[in-house]
N, CA, C and O atoms as a CHARMM CRD file, in Angstrom:
* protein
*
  272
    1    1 UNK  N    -16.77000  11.98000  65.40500 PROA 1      0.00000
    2    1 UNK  CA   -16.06100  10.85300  64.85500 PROA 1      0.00000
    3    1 UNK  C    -16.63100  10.52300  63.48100 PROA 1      0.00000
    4    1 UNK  O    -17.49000   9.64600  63.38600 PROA 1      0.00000
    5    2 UNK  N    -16.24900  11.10100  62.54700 PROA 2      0.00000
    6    2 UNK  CA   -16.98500  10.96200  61.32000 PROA 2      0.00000
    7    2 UNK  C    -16.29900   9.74500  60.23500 PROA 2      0.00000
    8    2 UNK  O    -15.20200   9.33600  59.85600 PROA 2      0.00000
    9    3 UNK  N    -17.02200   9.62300  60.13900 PROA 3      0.00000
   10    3 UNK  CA   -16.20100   8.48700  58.87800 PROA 3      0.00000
   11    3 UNK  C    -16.81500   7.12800  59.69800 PROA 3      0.00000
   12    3 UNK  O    -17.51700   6.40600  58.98900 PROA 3      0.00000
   13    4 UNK  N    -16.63300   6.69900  61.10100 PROA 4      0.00000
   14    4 UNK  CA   -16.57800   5.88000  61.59200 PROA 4      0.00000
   15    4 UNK  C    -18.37900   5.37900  61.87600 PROA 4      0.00000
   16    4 UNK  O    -19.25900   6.12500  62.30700 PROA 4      0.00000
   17    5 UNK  N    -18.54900   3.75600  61.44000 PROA 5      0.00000
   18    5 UNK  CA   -19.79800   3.35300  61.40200 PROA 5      0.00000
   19    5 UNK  C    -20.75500   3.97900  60.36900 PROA 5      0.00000
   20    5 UNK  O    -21.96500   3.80600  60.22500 PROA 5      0.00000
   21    6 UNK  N    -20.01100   4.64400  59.78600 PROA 6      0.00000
   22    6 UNK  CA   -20.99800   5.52700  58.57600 PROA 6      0.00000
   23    6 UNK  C    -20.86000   4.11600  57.21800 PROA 6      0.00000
   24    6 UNK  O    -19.84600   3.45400  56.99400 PROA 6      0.00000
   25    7 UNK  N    -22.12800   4.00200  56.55000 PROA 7      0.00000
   26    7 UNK  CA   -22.17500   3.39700  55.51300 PROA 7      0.00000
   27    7 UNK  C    -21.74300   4.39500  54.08200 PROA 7      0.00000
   28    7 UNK  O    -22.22700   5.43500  53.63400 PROA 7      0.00000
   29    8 UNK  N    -20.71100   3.59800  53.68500 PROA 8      0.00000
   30    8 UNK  CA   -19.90100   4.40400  52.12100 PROA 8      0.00000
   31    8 UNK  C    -21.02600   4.38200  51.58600 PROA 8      0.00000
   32    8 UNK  O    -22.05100   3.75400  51.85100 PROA 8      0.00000
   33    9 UNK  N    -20.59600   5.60400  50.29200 PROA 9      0.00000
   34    9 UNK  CA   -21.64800   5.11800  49.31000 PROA 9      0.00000
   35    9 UNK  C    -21.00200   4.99000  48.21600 PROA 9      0.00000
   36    9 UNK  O    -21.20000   5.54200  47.13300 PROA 9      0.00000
   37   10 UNK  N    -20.12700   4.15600  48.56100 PROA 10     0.00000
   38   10 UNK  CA   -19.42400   4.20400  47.01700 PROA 10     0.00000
   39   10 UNK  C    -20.10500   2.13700  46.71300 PROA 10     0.00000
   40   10 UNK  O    -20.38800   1.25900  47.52800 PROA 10     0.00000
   41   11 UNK  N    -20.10700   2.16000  45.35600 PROA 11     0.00000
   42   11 UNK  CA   -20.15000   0.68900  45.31000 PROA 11     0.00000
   43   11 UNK  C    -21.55300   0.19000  44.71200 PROA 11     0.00000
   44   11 UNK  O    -21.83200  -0.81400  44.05600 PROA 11     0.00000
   45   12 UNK  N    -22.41900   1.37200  45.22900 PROA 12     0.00000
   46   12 UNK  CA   -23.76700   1.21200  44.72300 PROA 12     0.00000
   47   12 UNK  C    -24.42900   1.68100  43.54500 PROA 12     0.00000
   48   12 UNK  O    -24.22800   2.78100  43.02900 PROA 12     0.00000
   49   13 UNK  N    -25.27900   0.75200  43.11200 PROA 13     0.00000
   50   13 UNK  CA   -25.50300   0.97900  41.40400 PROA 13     0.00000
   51   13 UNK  C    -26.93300   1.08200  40.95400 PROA 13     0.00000
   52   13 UNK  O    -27.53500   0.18300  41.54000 PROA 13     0.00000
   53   14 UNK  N    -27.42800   1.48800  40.49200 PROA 14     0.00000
   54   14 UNK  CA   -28.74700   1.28300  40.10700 PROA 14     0.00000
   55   14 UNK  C    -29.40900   0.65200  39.06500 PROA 14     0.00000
   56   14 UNK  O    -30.45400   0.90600  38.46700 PROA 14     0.00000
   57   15 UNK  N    -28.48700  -0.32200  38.96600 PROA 15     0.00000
   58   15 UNK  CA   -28.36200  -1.38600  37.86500 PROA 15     0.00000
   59   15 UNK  C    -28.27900  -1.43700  37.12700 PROA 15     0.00000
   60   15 UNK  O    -28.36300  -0.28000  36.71400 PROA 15     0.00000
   61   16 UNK  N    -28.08000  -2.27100  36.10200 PROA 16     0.00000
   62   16 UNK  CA   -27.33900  -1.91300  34.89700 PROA 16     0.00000
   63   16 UNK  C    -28.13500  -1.50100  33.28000 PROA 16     0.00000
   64   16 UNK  O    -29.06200  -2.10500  32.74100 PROA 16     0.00000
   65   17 UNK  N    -27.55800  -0.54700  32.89800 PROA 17     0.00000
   66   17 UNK  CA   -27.77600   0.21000  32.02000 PROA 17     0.00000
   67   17 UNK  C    -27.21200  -0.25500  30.41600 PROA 17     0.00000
   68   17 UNK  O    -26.01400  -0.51800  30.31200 PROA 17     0.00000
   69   18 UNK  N    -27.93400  -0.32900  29.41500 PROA 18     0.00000
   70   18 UNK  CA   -27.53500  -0.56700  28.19400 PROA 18     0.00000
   71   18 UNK  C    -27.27500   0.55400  27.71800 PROA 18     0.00000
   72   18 UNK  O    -27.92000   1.59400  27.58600 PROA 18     0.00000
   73   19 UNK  N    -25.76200   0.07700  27.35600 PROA 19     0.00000
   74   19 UNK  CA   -25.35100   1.30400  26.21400 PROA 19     0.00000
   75   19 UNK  C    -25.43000   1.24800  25.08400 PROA 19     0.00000
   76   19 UNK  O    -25.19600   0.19200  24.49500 PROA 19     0.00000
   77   20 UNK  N    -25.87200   2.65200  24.28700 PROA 20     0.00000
   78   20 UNK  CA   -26.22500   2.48500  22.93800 PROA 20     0.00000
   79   20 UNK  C    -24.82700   2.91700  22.27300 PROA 20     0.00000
   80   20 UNK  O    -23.99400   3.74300  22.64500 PROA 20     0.00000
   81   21 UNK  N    -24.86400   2.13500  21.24600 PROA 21     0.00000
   82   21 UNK  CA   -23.69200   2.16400  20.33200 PROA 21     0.00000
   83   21 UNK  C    -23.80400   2.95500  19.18500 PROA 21     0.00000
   84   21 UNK  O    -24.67700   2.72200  18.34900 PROA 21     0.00000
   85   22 UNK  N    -23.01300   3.85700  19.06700 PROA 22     0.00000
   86   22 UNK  CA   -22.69400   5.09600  18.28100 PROA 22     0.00000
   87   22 UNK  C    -22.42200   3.90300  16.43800 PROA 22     0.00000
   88   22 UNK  O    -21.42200   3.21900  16.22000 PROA 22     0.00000
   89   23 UNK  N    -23.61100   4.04000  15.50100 PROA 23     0.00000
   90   23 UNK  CA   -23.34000   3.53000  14.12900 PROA 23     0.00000
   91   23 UNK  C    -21.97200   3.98900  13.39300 PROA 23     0.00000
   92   23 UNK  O    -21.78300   5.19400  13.22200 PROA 23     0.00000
   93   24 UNK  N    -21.29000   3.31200  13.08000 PROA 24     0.00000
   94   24 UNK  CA   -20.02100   3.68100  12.56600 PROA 24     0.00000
   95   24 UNK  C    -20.07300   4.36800  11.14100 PROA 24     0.00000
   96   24 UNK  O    -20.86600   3.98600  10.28000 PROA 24     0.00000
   97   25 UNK  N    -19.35800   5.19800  10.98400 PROA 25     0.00000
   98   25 UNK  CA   -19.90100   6.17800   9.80700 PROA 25     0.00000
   99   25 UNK  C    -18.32300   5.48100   8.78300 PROA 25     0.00000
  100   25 UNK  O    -17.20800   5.24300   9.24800 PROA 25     0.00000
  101   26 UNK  N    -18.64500   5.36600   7.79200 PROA 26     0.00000
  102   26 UNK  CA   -17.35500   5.21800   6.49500 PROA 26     0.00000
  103   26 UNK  C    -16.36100   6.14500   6.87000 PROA 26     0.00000
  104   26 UNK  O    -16.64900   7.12700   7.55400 PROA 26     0.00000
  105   27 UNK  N    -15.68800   6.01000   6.64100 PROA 27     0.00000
  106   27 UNK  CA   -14.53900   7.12800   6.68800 PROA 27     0.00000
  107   27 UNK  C    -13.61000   7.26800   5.64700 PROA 27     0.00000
  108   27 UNK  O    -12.70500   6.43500   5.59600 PROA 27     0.00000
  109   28 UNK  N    -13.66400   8.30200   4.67300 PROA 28     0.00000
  110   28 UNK  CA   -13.19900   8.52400   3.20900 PROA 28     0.00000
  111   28 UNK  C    -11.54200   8.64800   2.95200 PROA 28     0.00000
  112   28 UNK  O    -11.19200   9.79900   2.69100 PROA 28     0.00000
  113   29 UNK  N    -10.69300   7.85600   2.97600 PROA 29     0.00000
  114   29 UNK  CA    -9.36000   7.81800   3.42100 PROA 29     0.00000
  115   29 UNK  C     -8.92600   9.39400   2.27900 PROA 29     0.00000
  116   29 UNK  O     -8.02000  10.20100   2.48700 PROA 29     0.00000
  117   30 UNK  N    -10.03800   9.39400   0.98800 PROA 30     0.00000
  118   30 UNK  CA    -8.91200  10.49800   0.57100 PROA 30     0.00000
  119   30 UNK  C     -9.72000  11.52500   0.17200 PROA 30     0.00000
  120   30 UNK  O     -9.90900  11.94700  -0.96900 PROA 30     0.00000
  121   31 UNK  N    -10.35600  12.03200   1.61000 PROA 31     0.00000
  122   31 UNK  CA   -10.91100  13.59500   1.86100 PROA 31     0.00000
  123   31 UNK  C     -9.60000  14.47500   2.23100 PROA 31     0.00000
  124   31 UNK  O     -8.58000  14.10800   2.81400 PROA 31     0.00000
  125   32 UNK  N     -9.94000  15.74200   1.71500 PROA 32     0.00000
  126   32 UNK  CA    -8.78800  16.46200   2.22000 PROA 32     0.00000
  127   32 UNK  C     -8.51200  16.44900   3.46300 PROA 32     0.00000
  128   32 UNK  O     -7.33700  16.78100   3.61700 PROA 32     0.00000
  129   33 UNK  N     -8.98300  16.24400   4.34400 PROA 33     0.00000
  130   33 UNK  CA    -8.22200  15.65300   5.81100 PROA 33     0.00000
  131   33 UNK  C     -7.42900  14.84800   6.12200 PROA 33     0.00000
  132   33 UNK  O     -6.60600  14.96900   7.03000 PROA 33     0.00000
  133   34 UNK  N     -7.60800  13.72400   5.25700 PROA 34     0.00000
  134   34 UNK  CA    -7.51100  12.53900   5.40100 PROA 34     0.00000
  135   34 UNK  C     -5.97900  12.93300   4.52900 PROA 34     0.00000
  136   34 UNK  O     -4.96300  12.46900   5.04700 PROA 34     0.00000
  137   35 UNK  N     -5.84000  13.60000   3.49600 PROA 35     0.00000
  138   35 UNK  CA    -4.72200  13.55600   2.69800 PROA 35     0.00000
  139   35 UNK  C     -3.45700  14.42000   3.35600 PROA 35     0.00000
  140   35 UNK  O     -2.27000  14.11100   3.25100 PROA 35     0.00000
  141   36 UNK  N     -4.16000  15.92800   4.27500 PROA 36     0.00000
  142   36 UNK  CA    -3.54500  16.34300   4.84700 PROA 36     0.00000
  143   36 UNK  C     -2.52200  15.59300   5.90100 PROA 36     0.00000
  144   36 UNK  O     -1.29500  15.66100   5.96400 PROA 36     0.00000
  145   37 UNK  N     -3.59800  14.74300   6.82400 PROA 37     0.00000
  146   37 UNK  CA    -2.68400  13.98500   7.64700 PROA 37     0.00000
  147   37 UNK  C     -1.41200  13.04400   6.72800 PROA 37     0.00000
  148   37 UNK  O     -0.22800  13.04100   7.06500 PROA 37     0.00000
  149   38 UNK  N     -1.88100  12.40400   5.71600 PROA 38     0.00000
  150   38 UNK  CA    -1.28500  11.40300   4.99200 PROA 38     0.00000
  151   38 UNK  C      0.31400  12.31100   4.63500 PROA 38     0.00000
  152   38 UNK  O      1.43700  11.86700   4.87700 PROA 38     0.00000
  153   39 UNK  N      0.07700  13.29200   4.17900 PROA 39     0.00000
  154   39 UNK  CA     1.05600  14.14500   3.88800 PROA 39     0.00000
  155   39 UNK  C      2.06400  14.52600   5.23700 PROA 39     0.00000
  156   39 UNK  O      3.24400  14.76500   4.98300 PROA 39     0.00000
  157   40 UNK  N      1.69700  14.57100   6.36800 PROA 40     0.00000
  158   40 UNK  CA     2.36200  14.89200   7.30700 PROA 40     0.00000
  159   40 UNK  C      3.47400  13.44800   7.78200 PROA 40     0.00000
  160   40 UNK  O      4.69100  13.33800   7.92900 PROA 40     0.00000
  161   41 UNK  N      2.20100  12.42100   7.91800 PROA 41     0.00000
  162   41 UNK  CA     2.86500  11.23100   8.45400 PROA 41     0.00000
  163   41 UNK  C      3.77700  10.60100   7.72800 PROA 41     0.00000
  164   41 UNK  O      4.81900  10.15000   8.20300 PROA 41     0.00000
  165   42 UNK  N      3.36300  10.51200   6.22900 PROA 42     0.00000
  166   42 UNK  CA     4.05600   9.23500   6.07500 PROA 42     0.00000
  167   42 UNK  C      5.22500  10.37300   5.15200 PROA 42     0.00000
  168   42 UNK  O      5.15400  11.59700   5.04300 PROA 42     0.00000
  169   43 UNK  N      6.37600   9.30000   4.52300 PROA 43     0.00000
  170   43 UNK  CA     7.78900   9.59500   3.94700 PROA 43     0.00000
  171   43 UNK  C      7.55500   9.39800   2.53200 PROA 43     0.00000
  172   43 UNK  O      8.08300  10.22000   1.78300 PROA 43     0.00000
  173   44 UNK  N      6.81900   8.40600   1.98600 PROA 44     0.00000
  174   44 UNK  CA     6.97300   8.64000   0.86300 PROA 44     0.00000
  175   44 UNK  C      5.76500   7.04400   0.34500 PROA 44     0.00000
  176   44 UNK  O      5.63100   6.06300   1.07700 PROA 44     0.00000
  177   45 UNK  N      4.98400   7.22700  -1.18300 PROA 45     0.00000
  178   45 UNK  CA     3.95900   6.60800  -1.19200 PROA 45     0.00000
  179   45 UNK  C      3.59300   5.46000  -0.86300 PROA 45     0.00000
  180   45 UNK  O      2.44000   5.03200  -0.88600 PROA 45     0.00000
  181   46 UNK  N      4.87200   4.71900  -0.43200 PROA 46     0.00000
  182   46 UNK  CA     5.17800   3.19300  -0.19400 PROA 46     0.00000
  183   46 UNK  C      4.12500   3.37100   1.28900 PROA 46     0.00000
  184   46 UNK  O      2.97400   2.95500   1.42500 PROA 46     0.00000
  185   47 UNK  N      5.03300   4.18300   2.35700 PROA 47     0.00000
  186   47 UNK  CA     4.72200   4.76700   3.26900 PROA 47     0.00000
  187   47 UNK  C      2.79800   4.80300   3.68800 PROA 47     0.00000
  188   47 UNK  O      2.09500   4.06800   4.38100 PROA 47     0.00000
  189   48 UNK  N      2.54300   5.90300   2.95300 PROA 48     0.00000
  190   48 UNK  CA     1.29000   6.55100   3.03700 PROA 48     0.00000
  191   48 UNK  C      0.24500   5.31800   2.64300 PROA 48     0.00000
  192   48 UNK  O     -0.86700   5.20100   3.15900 PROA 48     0.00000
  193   49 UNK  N      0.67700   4.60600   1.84800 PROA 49     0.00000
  194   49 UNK  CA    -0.68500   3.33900   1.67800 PROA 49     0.00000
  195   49 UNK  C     -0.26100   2.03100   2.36800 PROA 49     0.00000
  196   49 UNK  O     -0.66500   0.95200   1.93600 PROA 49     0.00000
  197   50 UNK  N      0.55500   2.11800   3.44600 PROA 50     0.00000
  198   50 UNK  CA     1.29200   1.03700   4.52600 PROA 50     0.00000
  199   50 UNK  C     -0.03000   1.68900   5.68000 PROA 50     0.00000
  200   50 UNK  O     -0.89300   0.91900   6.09900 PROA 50     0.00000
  201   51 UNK  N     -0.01200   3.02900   6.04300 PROA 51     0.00000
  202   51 UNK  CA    -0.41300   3.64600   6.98300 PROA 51     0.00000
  203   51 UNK  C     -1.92100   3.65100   6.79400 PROA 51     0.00000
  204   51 UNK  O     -2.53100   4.08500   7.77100 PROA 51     0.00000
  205   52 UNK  N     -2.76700   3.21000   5.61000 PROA 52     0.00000
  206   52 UNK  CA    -3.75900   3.16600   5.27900 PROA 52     0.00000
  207   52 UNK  C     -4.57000   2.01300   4.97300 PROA 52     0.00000
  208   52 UNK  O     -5.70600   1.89800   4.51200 PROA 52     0.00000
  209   53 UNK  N     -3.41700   0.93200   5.46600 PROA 53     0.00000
  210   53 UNK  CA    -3.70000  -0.60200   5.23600 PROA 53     0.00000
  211   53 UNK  C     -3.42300  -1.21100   3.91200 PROA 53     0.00000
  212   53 UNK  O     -3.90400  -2.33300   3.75200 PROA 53     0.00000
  213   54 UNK  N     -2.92800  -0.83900   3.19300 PROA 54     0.00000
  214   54 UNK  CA    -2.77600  -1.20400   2.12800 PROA 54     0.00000
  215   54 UNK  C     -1.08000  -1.76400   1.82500 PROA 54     0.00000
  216   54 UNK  O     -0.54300  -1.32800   0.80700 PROA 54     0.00000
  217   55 UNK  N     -0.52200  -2.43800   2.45800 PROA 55     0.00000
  218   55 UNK  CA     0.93200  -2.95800   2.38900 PROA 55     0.00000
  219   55 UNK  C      1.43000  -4.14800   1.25900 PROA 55     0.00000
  220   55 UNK  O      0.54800  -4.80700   0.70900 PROA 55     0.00000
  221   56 UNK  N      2.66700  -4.36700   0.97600 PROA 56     0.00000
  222   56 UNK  CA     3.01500  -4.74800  -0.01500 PROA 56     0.00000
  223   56 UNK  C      2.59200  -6.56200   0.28400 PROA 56     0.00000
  224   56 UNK  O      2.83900  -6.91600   1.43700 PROA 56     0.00000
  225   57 UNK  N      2.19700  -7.29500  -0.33500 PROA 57     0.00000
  226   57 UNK  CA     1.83400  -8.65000   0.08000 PROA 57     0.00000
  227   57 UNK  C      3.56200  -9.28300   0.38200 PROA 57     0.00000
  228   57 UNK  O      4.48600  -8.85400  -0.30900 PROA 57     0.00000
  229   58 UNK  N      3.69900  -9.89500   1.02900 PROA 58     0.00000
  230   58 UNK  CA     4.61000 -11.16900   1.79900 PROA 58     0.00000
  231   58 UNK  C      5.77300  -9.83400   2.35700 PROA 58     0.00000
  232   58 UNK  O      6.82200 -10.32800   2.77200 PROA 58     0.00000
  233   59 UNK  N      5.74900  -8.69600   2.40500 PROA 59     0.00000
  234   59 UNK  CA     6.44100  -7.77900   3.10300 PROA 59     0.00000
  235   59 UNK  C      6.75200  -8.04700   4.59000 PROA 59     0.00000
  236   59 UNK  O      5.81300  -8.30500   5.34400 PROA 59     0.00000
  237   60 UNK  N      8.26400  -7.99000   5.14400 PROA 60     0.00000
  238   60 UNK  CA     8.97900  -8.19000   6.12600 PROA 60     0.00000
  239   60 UNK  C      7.98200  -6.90600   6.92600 PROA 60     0.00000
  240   60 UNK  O      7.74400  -5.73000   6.65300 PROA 60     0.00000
  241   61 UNK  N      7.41300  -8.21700   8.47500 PROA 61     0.00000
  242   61 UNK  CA     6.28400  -6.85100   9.51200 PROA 61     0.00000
  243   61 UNK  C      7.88800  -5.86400  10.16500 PROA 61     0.00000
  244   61 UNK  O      9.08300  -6.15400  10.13000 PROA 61     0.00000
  245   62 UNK  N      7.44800  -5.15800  10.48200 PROA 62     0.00000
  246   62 UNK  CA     7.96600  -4.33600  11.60600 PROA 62     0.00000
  247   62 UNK  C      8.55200  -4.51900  13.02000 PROA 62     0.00000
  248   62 UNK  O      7.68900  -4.87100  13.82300 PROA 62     0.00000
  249   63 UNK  N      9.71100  -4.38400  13.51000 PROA 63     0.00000
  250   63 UNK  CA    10.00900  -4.88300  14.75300 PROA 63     0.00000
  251   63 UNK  C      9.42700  -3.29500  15.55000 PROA 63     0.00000
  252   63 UNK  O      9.48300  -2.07600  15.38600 PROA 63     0.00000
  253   64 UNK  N      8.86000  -4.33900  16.48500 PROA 64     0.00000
  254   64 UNK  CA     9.03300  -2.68700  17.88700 PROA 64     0.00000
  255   64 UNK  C     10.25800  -2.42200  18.05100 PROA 64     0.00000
  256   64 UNK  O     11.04800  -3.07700  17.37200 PROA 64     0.00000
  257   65 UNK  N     10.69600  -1.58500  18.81600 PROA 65     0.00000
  258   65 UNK  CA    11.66000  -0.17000  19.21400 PROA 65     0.00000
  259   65 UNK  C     12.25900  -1.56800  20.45300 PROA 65     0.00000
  260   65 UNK  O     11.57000  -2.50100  20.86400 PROA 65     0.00000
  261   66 UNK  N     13.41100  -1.33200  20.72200 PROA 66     0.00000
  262   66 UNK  CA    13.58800  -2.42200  22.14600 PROA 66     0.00000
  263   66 UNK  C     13.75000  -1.73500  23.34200 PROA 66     0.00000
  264   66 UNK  O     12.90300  -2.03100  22.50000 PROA 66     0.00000
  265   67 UNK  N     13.86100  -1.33700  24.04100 PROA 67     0.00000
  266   67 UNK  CA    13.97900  -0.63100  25.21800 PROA 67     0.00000
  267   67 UNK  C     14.89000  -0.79500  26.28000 PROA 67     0.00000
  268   67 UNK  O     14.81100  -1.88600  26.84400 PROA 67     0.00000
  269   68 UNK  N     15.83100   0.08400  26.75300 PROA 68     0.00000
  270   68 UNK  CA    17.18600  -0.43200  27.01400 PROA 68     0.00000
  271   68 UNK  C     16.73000  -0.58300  28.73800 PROA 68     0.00000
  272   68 UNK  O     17.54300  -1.01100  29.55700 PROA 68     0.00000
C-alpha cells in the first residue's frame, strides 16, 4: 500500500536563500546588433526610435488589438 501514511516530501525547504542579483550591464542601442534588430522591426525612423523609447512628445498612445 504505498503512498498511504507515507510522509510527502514535497513542501520542505531548507530555508531561505538570498539571491544574488546579476549587475545590469548598459546596453548600446546602436551596436550592430542592436541596429540589425532595429532594421528588422521597425517600418520606418519614426518607428525605430518609438521602439527604442524615444517617441514623439504629446503623441496619440497605442490601442491594443481587441479580441473578438
Amino acid at each position: 500500500m504505498a503512498g498511504k501514511g507515507g510522509k510527502s516530501k514535497r513542501g520542505k525547504s531548507k530555508g531561505s536563500r538570498k539571491k544574488t542579483k546579476k549587475p545590469v550591464s548598459e546596453v548600446d542601442i546602436l551596436s550592430p546588433a542592436a541596429m540589425l534588430n532595429a532594421y528588422y522591426i521597425s517600418h520606418n525612423a519614426a518607428a525605430c526610435l518609438e521602439f527604442r523609447g524615444f517617441s514623439w512628445p504629446d503623441s496619440p498612445k497605442k490601442k491594443g488589438k481587441k479580441g473578438k
